[in-house]
SEFIZA-3560 file (N, C-alpha, C; in Angstrom, 3 decimals):
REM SEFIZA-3560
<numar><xx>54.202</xx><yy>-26.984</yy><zz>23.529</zz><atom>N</atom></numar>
<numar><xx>54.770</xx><yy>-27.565</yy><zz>22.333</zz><atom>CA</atom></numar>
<numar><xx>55.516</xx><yy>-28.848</yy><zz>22.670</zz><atom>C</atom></numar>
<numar><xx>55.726</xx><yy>-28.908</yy><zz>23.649</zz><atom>N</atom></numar>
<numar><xx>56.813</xx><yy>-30.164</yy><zz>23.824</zz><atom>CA</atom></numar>
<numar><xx>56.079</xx><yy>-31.545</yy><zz>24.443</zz><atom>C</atom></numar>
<numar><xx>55.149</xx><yy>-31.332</yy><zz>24.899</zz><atom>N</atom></numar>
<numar><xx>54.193</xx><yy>-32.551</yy><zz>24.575</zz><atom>CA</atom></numar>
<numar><xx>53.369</xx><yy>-32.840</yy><zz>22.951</zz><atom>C</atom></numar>
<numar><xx>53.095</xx><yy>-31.329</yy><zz>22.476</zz><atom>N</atom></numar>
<numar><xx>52.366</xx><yy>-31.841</yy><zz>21.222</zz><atom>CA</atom></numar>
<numar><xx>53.523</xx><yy>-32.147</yy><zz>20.398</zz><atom>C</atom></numar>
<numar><xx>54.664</xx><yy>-31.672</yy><zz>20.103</zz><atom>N</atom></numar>
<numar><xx>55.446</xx><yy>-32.381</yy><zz>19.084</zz><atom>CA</atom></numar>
<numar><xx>56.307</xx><yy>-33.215</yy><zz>19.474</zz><atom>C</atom></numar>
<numar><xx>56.644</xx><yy>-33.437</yy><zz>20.708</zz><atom>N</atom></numar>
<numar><xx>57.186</xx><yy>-34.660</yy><zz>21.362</zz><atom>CA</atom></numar>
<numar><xx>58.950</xx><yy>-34.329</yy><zz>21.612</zz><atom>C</atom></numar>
<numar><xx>58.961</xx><yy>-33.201</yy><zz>22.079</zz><atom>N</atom></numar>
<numar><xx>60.245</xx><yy>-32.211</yy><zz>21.600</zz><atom>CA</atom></numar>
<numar><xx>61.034</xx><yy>-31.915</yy><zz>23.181</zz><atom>C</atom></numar>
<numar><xx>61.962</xx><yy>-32.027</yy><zz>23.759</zz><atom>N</atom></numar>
<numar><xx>62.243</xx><yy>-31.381</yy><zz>25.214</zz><atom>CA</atom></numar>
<numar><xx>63.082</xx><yy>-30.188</yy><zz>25.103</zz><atom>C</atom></numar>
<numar><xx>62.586</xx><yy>-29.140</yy><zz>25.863</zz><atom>N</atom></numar>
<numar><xx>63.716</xx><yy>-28.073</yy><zz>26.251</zz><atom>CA</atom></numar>
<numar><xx>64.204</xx><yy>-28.415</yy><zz>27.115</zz><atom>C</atom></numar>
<numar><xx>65.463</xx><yy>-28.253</yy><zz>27.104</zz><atom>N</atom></numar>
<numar><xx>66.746</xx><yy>-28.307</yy><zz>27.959</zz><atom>CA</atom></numar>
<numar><xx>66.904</xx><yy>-26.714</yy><zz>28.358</zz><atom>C</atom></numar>
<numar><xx>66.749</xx><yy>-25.569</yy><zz>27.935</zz><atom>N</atom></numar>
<numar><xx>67.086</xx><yy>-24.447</yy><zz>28.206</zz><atom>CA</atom></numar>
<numar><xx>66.661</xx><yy>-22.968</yy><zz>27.604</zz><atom>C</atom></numar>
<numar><xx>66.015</xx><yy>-22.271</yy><zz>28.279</zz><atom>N</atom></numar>
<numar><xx>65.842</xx><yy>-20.797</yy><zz>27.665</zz><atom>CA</atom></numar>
<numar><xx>66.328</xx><yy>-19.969</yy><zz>27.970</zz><atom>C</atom></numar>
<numar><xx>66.769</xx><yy>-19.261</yy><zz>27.101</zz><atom>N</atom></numar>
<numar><xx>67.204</xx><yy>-17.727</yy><zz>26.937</zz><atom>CA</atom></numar>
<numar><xx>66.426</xx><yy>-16.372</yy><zz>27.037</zz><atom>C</atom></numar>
<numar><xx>66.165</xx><yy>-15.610</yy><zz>27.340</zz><atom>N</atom></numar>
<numar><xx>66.053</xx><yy>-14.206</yy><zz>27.176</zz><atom>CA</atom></numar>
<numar><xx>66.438</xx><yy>-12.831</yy><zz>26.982</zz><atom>C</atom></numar>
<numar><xx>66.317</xx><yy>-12.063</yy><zz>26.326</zz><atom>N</atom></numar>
<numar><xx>66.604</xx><yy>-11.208</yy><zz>26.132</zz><atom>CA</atom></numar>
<numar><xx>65.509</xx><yy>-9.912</yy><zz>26.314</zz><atom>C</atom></numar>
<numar><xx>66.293</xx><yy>-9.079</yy><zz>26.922</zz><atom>N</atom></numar>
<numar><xx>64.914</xx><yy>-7.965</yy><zz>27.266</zz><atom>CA</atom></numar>
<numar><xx>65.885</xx><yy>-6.789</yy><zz>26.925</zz><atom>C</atom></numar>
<numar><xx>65.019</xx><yy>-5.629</yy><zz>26.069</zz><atom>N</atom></numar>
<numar><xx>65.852</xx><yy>-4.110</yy><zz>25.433</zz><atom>CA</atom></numar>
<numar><xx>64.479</xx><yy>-3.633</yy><zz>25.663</zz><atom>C</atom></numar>
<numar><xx>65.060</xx><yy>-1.808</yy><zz>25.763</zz><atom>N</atom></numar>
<numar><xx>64.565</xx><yy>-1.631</yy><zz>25.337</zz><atom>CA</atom></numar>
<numar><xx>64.854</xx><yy>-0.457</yy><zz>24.199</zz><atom>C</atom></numar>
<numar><xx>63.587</xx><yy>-0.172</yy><zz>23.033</zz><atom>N</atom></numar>
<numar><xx>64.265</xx><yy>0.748</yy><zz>22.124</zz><atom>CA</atom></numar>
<numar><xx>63.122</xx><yy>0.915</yy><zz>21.260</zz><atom>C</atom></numar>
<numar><xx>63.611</xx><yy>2.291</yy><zz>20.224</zz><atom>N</atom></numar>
<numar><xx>62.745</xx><yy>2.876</yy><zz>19.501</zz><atom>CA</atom></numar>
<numar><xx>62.049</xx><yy>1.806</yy><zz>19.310</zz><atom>C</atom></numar>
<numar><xx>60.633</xx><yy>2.184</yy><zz>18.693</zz><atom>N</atom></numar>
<numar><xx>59.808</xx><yy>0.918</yy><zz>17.385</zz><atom>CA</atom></numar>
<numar><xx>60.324</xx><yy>1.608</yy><zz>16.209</zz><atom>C</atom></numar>
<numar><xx>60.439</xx><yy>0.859</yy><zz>15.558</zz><atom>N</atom></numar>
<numar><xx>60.498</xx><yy>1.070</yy><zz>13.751</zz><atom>CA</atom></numar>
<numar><xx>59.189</xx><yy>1.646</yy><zz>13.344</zz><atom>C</atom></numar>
<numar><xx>59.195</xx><yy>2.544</yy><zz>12.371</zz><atom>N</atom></numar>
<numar><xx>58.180</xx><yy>3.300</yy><zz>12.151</zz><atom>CA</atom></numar>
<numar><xx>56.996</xx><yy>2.563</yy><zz>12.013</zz><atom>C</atom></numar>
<numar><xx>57.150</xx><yy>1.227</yy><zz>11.111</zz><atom>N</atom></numar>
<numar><xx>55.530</xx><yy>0.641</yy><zz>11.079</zz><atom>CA</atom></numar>
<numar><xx>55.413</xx><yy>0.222</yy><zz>12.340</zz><atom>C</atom></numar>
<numar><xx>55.768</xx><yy>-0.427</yy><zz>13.259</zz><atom>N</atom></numar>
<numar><xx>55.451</xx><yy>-0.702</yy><zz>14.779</zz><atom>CA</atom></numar>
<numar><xx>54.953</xx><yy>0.712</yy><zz>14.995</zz><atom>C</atom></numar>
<numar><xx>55.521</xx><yy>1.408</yy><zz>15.305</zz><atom>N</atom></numar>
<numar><xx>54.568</xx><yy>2.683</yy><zz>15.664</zz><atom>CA</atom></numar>
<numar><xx>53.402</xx><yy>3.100</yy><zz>15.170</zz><atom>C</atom></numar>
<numar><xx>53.284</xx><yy>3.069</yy><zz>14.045</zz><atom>N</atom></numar>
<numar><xx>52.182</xx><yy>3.611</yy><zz>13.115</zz><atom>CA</atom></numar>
<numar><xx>51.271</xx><yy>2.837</yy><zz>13.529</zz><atom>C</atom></numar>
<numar><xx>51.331</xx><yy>1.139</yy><zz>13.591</zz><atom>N</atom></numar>
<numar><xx>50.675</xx><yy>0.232</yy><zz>13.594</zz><atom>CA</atom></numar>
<numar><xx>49.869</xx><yy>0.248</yy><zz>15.052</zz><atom>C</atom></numar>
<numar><xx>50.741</xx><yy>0.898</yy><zz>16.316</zz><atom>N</atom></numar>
<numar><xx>50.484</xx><yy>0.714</yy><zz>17.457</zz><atom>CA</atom></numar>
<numar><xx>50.252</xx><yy>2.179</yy><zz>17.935</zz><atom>C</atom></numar>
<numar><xx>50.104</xx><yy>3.007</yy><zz>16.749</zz><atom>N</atom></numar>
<numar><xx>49.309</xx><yy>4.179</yy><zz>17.449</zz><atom>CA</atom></numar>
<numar><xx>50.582</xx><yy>5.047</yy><zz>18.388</zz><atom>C</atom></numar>
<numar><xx>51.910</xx><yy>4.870</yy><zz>18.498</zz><atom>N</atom></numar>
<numar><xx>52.830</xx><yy>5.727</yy><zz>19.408</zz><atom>CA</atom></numar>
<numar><xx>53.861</xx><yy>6.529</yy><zz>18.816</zz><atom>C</atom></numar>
<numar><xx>53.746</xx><yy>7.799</yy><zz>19.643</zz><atom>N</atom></numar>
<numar><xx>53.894</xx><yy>9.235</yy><zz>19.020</zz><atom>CA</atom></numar>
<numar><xx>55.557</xx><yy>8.872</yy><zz>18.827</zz><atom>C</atom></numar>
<numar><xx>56.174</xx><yy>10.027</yy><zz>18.353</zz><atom>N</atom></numar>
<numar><xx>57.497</xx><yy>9.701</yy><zz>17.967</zz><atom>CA</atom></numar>
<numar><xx>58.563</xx><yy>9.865</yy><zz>18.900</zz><atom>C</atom></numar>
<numar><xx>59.453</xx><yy>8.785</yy><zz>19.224</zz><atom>N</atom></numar>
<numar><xx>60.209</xx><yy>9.024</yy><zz>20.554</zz><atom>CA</atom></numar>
<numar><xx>59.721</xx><yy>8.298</yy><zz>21.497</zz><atom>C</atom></numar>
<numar><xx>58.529</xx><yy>7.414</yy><zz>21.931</zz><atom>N</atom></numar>
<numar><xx>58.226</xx><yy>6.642</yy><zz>22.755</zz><atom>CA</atom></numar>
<numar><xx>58.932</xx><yy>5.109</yy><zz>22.197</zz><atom>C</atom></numar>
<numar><xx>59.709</xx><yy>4.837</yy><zz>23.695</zz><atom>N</atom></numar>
<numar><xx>60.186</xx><yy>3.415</yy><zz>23.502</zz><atom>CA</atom></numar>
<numar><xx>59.037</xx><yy>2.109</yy><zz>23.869</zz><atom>C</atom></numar>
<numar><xx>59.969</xx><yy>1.330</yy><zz>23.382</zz><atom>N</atom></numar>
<numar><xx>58.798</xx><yy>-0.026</yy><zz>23.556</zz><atom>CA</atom></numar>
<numar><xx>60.127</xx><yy>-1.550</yy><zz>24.541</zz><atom>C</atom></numar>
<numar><xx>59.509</xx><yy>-1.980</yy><zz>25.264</zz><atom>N</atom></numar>
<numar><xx>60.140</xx><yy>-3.280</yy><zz>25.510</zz><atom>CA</atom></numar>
<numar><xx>60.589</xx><yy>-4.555</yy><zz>24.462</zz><atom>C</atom></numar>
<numar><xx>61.432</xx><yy>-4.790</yy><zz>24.458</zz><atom>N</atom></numar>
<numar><xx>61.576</xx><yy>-6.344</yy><zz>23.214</zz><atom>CA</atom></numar>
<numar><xx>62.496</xx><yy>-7.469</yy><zz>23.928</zz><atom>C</atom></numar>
<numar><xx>61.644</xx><yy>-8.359</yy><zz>24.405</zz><atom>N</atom></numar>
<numar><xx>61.772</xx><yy>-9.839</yy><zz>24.491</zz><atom>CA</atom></numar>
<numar><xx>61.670</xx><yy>-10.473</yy><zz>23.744</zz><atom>C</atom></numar>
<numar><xx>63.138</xx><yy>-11.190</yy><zz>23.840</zz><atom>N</atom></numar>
<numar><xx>63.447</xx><yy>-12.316</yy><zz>22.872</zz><atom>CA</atom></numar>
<numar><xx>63.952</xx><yy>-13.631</yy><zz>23.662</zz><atom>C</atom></numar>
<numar><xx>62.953</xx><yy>-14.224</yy><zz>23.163</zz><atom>N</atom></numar>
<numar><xx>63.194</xx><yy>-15.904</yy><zz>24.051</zz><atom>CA</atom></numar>
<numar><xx>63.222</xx><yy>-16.756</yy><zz>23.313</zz><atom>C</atom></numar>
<numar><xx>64.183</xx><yy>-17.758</yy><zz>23.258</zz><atom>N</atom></numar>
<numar><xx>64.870</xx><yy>-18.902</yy><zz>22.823</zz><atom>CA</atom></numar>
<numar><xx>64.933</xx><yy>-20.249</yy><zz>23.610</zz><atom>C</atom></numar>
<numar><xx>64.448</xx><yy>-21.107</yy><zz>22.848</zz><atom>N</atom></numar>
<numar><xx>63.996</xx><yy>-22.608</yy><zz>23.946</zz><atom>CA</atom></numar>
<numar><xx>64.841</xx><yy>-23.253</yy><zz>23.390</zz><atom>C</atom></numar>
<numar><xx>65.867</xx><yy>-23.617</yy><zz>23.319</zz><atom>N</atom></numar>
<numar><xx>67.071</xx><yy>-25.044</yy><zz>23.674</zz><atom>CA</atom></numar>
<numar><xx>66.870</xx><yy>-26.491</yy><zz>23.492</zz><atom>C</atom></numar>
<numar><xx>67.195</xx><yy>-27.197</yy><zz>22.794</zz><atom>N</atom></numar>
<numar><xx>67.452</xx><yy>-28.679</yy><zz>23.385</zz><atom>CA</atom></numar>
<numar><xx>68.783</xx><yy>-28.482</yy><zz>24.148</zz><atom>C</atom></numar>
<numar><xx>69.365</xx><yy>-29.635</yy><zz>24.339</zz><atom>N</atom></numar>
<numar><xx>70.422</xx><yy>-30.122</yy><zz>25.234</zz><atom>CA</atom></numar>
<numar><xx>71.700</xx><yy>-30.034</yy><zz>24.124</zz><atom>C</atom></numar>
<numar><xx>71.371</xx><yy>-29.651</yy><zz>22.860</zz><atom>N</atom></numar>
<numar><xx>72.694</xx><yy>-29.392</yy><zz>21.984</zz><atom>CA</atom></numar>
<numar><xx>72.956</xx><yy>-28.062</yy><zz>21.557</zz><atom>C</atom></numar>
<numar><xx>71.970</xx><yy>-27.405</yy><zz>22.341</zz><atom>N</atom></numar>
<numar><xx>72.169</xx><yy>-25.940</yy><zz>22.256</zz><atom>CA</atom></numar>
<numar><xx>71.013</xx><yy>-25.520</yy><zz>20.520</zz><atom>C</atom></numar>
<numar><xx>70.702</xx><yy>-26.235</yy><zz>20.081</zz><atom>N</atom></numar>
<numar><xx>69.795</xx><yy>-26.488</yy><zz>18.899</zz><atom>CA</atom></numar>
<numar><xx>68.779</xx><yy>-25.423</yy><zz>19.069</zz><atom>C</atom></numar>
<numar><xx>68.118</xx><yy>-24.294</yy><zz>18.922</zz><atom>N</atom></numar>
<numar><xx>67.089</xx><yy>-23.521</yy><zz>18.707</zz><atom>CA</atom></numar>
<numar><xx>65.683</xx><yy>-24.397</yy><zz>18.597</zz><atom>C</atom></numar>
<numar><xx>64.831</xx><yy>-24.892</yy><zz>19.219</zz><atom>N</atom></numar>
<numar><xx>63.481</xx><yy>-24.913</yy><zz>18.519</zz><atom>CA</atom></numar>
<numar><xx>62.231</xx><yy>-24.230</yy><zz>18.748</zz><atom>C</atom></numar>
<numar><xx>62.115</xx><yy>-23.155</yy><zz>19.582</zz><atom>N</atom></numar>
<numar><xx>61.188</xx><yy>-22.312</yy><zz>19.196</zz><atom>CA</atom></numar>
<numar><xx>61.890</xx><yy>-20.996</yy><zz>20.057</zz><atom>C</atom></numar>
<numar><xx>61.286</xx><yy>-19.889</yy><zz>19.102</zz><atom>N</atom></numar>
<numar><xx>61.761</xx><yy>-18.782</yy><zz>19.209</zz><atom>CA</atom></numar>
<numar><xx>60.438</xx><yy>-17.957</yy><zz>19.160</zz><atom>C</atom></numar>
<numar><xx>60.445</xx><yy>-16.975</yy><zz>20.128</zz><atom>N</atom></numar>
<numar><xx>59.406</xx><yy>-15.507</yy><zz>20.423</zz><atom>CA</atom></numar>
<numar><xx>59.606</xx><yy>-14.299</yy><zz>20.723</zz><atom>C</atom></numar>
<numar><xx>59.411</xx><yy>-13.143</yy><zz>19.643</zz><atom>N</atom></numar>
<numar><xx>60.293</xx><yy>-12.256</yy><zz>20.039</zz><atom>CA</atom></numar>
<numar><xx>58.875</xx><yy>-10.985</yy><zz>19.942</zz><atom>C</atom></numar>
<numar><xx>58.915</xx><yy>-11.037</yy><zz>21.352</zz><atom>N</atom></numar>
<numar><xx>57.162</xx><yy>-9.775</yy><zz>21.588</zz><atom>CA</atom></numar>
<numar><xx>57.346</xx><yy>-8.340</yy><zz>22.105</zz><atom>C</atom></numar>
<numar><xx>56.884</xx><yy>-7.700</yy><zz>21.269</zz><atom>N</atom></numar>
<numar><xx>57.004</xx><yy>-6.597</yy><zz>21.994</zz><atom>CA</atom></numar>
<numar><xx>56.437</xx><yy>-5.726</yy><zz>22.891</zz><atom>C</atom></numar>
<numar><xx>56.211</xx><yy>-5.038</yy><zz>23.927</zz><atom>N</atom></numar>
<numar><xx>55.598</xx><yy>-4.697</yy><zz>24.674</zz><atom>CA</atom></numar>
<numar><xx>54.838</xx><yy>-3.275</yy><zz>24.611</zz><atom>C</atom></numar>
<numar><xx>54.021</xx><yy>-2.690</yy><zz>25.252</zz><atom>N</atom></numar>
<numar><xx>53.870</xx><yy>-1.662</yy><zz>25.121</zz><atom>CA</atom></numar>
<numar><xx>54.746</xx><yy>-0.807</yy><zz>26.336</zz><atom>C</atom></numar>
<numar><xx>54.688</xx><yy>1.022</yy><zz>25.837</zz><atom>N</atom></numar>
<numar><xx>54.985</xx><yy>1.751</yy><zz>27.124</zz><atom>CA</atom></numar>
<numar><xx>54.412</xx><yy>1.570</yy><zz>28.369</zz><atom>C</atom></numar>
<numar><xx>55.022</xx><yy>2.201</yy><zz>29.086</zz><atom>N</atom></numar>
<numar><xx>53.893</xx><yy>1.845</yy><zz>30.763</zz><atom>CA</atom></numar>
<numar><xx>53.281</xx><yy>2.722</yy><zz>30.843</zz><atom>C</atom></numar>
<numar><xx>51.790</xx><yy>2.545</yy><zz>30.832</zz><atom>N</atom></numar>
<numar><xx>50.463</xx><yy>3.083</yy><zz>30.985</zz><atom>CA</atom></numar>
<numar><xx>49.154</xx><yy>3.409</yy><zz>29.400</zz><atom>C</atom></numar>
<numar><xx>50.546</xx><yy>2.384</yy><zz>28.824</zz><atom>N</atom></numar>
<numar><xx>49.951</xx><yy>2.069</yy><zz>27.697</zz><atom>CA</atom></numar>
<numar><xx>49.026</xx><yy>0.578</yy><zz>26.984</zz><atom>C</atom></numar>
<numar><xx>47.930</xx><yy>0.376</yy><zz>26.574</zz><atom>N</atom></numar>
<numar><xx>47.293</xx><yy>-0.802</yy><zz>26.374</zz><atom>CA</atom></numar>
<numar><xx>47.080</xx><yy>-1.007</yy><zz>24.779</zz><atom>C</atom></numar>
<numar><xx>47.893</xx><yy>-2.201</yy><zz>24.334</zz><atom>N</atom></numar>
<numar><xx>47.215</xx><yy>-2.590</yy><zz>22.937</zz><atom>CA</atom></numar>
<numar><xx>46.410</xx><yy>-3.249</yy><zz>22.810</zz><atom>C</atom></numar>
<numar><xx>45.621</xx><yy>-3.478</yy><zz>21.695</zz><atom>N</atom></numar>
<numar><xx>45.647</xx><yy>-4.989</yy><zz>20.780</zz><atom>CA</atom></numar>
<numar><xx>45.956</xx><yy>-5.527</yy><zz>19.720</zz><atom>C</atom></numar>
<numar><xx>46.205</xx><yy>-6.598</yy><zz>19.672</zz><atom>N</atom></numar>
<numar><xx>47.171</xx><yy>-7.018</yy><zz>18.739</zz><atom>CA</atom></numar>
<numar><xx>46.312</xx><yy>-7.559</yy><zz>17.804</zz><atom>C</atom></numar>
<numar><xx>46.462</xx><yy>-7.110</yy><zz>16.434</zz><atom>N</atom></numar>
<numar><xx>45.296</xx><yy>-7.657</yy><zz>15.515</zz><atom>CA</atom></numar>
<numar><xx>45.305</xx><yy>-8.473</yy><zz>15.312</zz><atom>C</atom></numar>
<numar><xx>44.266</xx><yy>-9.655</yy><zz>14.846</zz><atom>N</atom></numar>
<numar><xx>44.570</xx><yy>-11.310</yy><zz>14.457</zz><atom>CA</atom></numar>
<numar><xx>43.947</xx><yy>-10.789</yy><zz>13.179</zz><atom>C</atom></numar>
<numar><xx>44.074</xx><yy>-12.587</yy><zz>12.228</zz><atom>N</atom></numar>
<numar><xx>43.700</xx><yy>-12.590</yy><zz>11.488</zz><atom>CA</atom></numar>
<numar><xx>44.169</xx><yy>-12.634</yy><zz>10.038</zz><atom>C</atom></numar>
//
């Protein structure tokens, strides 16, 4: 992004939990009740502390494989 919109990060953040899914995450991802999931949340910075892009993904359990629907 920061060549196509002409934008610089100065700094990212992360955040890593982990915790229940909310019922449609589960439903959606097929996991029984009581299985946790990973959640990363990353935050890209300018130099004024300014937010411009934000991603917040969630992971699956370990030994678990999704896919993520498009479309």
């Amino acid at each position: 992004m920061a060549a196509w919109k002409k934008v610089r990060f100065d700094h990212v953040t992360e955040r890593v939990s982990a915790r229940l899914p909310e019922r449609a995450e589960a439903e959606l991802r097929g996991l029984p009740d009581g299985v946790p999931v990973l959640s990363v949340l990353v935050v890209a910075c300018d130099a004024s502390g300014q937010a411009l892009q934000v991603s917040d993904v969630l992971l699956p359990p370990s030994g678990r494989n999704w896919k993520t629907p498009t479309g």
